[in-house]
C-alpha positions as CSV (number, residue, x, y, z in Angstrom):
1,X,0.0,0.0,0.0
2,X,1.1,4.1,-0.5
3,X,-0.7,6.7,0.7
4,X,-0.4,10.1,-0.9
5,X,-1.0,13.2,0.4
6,X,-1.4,16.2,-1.4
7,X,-0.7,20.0,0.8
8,X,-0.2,23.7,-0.9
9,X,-3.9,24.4,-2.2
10,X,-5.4,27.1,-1.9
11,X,-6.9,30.5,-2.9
12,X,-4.5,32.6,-5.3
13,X,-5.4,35.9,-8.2
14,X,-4.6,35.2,-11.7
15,X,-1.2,35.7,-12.3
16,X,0.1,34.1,-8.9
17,X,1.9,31.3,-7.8
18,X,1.1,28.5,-6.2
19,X,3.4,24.8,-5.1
20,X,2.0,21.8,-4.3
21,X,3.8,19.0,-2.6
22,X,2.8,15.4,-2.8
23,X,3.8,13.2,0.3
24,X,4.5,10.1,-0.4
25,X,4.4,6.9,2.4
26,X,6.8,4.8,0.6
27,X,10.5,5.8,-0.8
28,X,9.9,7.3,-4.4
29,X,12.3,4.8,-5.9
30,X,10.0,2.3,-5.5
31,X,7.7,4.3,-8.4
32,X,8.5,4.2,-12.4
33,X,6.5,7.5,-12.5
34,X,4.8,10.2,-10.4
35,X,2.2,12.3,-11.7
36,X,0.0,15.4,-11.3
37,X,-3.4,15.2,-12.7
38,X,-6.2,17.8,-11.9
39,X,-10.4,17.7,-12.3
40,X,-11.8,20.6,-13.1
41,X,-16.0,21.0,-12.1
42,X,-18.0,19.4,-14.3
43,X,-14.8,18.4,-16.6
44,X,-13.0,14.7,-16.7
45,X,-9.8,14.2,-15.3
46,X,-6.7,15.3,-17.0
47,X,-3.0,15.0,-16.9
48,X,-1.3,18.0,-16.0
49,X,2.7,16.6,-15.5
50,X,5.0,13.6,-14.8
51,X,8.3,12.7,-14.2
52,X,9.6,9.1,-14.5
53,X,12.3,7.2,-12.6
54,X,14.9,8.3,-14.5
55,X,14.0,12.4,-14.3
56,X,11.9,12.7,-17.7
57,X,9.5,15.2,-17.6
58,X,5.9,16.3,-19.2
59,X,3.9,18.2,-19.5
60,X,0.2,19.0,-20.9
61,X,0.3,21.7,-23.4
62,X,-2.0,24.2,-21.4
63,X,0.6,24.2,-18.6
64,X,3.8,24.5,-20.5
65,X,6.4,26.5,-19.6
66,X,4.4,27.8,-16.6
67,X,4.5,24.5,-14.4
68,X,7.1,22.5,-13.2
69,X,7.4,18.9,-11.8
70,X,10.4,18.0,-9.5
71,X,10.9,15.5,-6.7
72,X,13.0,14.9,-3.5
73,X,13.8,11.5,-3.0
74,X,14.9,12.7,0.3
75,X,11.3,13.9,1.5
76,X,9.6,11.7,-0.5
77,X,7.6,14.1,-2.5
78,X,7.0,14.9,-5.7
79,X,5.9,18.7,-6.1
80,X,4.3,20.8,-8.4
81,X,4.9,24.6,-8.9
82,X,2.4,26.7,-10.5
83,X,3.3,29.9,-11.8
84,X,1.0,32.7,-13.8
85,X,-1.6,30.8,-13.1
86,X,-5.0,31.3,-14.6
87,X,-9.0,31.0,-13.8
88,X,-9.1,27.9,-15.5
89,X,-6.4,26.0,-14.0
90,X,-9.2,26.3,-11.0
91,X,-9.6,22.9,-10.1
92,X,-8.8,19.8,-7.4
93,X,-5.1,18.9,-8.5
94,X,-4.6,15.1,-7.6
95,X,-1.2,13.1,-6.8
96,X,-0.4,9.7,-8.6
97,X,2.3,7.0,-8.8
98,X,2.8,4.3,-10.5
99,X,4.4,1.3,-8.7
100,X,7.1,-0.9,-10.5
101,X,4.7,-3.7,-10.0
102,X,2.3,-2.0,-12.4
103,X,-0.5,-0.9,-9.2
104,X,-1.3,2.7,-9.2
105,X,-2.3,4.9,-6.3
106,X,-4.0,7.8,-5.8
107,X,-4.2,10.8,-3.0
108,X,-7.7,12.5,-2.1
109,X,-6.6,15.6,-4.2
110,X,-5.8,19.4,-2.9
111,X,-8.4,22.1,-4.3
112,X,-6.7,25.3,-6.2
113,X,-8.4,28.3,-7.2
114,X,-7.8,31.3,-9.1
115,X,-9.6,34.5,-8.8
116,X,-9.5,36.4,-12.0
């Protein structure tokens, strides 16, 4: 089992900055790939950014260039930093891994929104 927990929601104008940080119970090594995805109200869920084991990182196009995906294997996290952000990245962001033995988990999702 890993549980997930998702911190650094909030309440932010368009233009700010936000960071979320995913908590992870086990060591991220034990992952092939950590992702952010988010679900917007009334919209399906949709991949914002991963990183894999090795570093690689992606991104959907609507977030390019303004978000970033790291990790620290020492904290066990995997963060997301949100800069210019916009009304309609307004949603519940959501924390994922994938295990090497193919299980994914999920955490219960931090809530973000932007004021315009």
């Amino acid at each position: 089992q890993v549980q997930l927990v998702e911190s650094g929601g909030g309440l932010v104008p368009a233009g700010g900055s936000l960071r979320l940080s995913c908590a992870a119970s086990r060591s991220i090594f034990s992952f092939n790939a950590m992702y952010w995805y988010r679900q917007a109200p009334g919209k399906q869920r949709e991949l914002v950014a991963s990183i894999s084991s090795g570093g690689s990182t992606n991104y959907a196009d609507s977030v390019k260039g303004r978000f970033t995906i790291s990790r620290d294997s020492a904290k066990n996290t995997v963060d997301l930093q949100m800069n210019s952000l916009k009304p309609e990245d307004t949603a519940v962001y959501y924390c994922n891994v994938l295990r090497t033995s193919g299980r994914a988990y999920w955490g219960s999702g931090t809530l973000v929104t932007v004021s315009s």
